[in-house]
C-alpha positions in Angstrom: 60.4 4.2 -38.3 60.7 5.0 -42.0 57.7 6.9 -43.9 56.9 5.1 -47.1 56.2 7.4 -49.8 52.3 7.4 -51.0 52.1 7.4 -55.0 48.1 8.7 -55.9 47.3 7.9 -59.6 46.5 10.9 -62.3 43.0 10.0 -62.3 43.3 10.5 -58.3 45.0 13.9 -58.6 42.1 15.3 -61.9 39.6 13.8 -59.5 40.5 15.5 -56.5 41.0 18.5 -58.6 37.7 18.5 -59.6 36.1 17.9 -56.1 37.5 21.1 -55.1 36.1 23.2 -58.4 32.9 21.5 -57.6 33.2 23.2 -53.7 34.3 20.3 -51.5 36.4 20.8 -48.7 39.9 19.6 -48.5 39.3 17.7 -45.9 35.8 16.0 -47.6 38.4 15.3 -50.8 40.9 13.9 -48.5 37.8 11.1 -47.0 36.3 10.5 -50.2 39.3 9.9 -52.4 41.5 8.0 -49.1 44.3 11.0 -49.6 46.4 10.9 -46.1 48.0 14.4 -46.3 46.3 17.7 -46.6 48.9 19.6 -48.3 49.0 17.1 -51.1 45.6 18.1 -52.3 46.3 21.4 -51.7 49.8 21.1 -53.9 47.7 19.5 -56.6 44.6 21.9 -57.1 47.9 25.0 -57.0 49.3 22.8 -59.6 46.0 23.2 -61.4 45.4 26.9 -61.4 48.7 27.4 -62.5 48.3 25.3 -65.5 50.9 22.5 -64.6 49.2 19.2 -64.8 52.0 18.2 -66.6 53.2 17.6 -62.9 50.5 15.3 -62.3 52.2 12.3 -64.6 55.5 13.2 -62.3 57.3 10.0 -60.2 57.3 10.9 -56.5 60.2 12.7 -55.8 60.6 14.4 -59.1 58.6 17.4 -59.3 61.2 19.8 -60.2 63.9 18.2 -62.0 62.0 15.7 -63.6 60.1 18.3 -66.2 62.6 21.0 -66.5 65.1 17.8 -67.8 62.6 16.9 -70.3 61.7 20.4 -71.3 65.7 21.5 -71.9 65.6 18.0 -74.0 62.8 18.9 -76.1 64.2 22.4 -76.8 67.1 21.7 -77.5 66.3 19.0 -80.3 64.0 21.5 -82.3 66.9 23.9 -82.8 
């Protein structure tokens, strides 16, 4: 049986974000918000504290190669 891959909206991922500032369990986020996997809330709120909600607007998939292209991109057309 294949896994389909779950793709949560930005305003999913800010909200969930700020469920957890506000003092809400993971688990309470996960049943309020109809998130299946722990570790994706947790993966979003460290995404948070480390100031890379850039990640958020990120396909499924493409969390590391995905910004760092873009990034290199942008660099290198400014010098």
């Amino acid at each position: 049986m294949v896994k389909k891959r779950v793709a949560y909206s930005v305003d999913t991922k800010n909200k969930a974000v700020e469920m957890k500032l506000q003092g809400y369990t993971t688990k309470q986020v996960m049943q309020e918000l109809n998130i299946k996997n722990e570790t994706q809330v947790e993966t979003w709120f460290r995404w948070y504290k480390n100031g890379e909600t850039h990640r958020f607007h990120q396909q499924v998939g493409k969390q590391y190669s995905y910004e760092k292209k873009g990034w290199l991109n942008f660099q290198k057309s400014i010098n």
